[in-house]
C-alpha positions in Angstrom: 0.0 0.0 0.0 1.1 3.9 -0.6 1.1 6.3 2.0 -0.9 8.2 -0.5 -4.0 5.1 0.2 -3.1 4.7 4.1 -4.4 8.5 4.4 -7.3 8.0 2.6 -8.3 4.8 4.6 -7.8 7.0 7.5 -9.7 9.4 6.7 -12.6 7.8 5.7 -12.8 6.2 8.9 -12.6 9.3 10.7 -14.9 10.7 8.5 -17.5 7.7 8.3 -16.9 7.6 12.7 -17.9 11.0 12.9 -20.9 10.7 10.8 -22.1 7.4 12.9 -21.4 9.9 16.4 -23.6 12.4 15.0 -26.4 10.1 14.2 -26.1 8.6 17.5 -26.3 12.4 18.7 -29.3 13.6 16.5 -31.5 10.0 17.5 -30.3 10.7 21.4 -31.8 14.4 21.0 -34.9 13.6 18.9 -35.8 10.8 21.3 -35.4 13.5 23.8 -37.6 15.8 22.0 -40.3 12.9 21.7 -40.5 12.7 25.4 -40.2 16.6 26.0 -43.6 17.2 23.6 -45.4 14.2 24.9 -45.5 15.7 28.6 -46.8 19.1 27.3 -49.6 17.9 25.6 -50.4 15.1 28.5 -49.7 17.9 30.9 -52.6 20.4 28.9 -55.1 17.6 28.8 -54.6 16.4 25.1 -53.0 12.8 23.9 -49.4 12.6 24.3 -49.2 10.9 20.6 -49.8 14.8 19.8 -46.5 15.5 20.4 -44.9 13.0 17.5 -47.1 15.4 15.2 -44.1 18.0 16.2 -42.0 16.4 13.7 -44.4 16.5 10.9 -43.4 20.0 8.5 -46.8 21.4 8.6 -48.4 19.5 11.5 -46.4 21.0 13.8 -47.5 24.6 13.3 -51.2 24.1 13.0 -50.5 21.6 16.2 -48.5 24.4 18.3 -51.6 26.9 17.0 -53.7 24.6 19.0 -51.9 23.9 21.6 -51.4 27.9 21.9 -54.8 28.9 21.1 -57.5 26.2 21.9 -58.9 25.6 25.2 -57.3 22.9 27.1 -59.4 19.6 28.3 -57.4 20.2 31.9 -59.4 23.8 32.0 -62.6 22.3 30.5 -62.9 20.1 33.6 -61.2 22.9 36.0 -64.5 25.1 35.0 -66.6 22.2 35.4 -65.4 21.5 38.4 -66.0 25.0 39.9 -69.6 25.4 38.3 -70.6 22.6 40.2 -69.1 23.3 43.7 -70.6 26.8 43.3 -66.9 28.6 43.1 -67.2 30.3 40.2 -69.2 33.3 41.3 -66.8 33.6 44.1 -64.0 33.8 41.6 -65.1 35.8 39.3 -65.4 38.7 41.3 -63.0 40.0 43.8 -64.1 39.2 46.8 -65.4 42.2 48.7 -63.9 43.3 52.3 -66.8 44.3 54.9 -65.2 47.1 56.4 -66.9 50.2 58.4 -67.5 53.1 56.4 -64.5 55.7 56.7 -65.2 58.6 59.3 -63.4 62.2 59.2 -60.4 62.3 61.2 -60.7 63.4 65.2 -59.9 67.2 65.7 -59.7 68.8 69.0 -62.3 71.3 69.4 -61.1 75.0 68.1 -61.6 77.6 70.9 -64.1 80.1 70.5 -63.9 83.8 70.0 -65.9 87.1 70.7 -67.1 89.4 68.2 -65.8 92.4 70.5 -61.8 93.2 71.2 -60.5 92.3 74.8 -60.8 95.1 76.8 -57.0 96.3 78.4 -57.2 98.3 82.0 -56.5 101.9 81.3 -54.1 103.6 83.3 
């Protein structure tokens, strides 16, 4: 063999081991990514499968527009939920402090005057 051939061999291996690391590294991360998007949509209420739609071109944006933009099954039974234990009039309002109506502030009583100048003693 050449030297000329012994540097290609070698650098087709190097070049054919990185290619198998970085599809070892692009699997590990879109595994990963699986599992990330499955929780958010089990977490909203929806079917985890949902997620795998994330790495469908188009499905993906008109999934995220739903998953933005829709209501979410969890808050469809939240409200339920608080219609029938009777919260949701509480909640909708502030609730309202029952306090005494304010009064004006205490001042000491001002002293009194006469219309007519003190009289002095003469002398």
């Amino acid at each position: 063999m050449s030297p000329d051939q012994r540097s290609y061999e070698a650098a087709a291996a190097a070049a054919s081991t990185g290619i198998i690391l970085m599809m070892v590294f692009g699997l590990a991360v879109a595994v990963f990514m699986a599992i990330v998007y499955w929780k958010i949509f089990s977490k909203a209420g929806f079917s985890g499968a949902l997620g795998l739609l994330m790495f469908v071109p188009i499905a993906n944006i008109i999934v995220l527009c739903v998953l933005a933009f829709g209501k979410w099954p969890v808050l469809q039974e939240l409200d339920l939920l608080r219609q029938r234990s009777g919260m949701v009039a509480a909640l909708q309002y502030p609730p309202q402090a029952i306090y005494p109506p304010p009064q004006a502030p205490y001042l000491p009583p001002q002293p009194t005057y006469s219309q007519q100048p003190p009289s002095y003693p003469q002398y």
